[in-house]
C-alpha positions, 0 to 999 in steps of 0.5 A: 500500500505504501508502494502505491502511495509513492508511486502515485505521488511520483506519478502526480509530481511527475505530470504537473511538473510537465505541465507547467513546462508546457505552460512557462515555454508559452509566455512571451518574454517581457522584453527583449531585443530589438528584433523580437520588440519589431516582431511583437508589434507587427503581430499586434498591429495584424491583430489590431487590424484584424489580418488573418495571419497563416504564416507569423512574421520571422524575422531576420537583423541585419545590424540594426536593421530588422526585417521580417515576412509571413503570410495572410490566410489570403496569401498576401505577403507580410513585409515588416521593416525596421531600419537601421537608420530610424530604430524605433519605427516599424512599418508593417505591409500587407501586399501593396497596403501599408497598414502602419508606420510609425513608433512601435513602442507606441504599439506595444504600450498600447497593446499592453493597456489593452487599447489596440 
């Protein structure tokens, strides 16, 4: 009976630890560096937009440069530039449309009031 106890707990321990993972490599990070900064606001431009997103923007820095692409469930291309000369903007395309350009931390500040 003992034996079961333990195995039982070990058992419990063992799938909340799990979870928890599962849960933690979900969170975004509360800050970050400039590439990831330009990616959250894309993604929350997009949503604030309502663009159904298929593929999420990836991105790549080149310097300060960043620059990024994904797709729309419509098969419209996503292009998202930040350039090395104007850091703290961001510019976000959805085909042929700009969508925004401006300050992204403007985005981000608002995305976490809840006001997008």
């Amino acid at each position: 009976m003992k034996r079961r106890l333990i195995t039982a707990s070990v058992l419990a321990a063992s799938m909340l630890a799990v979870a928890g993972c599962s849960q933690v490599e979900a969170l975004a990070p509360v800050g970050g560096n400039h590439l990831t900064e330009v990616r959250y606001a894309a993604i929350d431009i997009l949503l604030a937009k309502n663009i159904d997103v298929l593929v999420a923007p990836v991105c790549e820095q080149d310097g300060e440069a960043v620059s990024c692409t994904g797709e729309t469930a419509d098969g419209e291309t996503i292009t998202v530039t930040s350039p090395a000369d104007a850091t703290d903007t961001v510019t976000v395309t959805v085909g042929d449309e700009t969508i925004y350009s401006g300050k992204y931390w403007d985005i981000l500040d608002d995305a976490v009031r809840g006001d997008l």
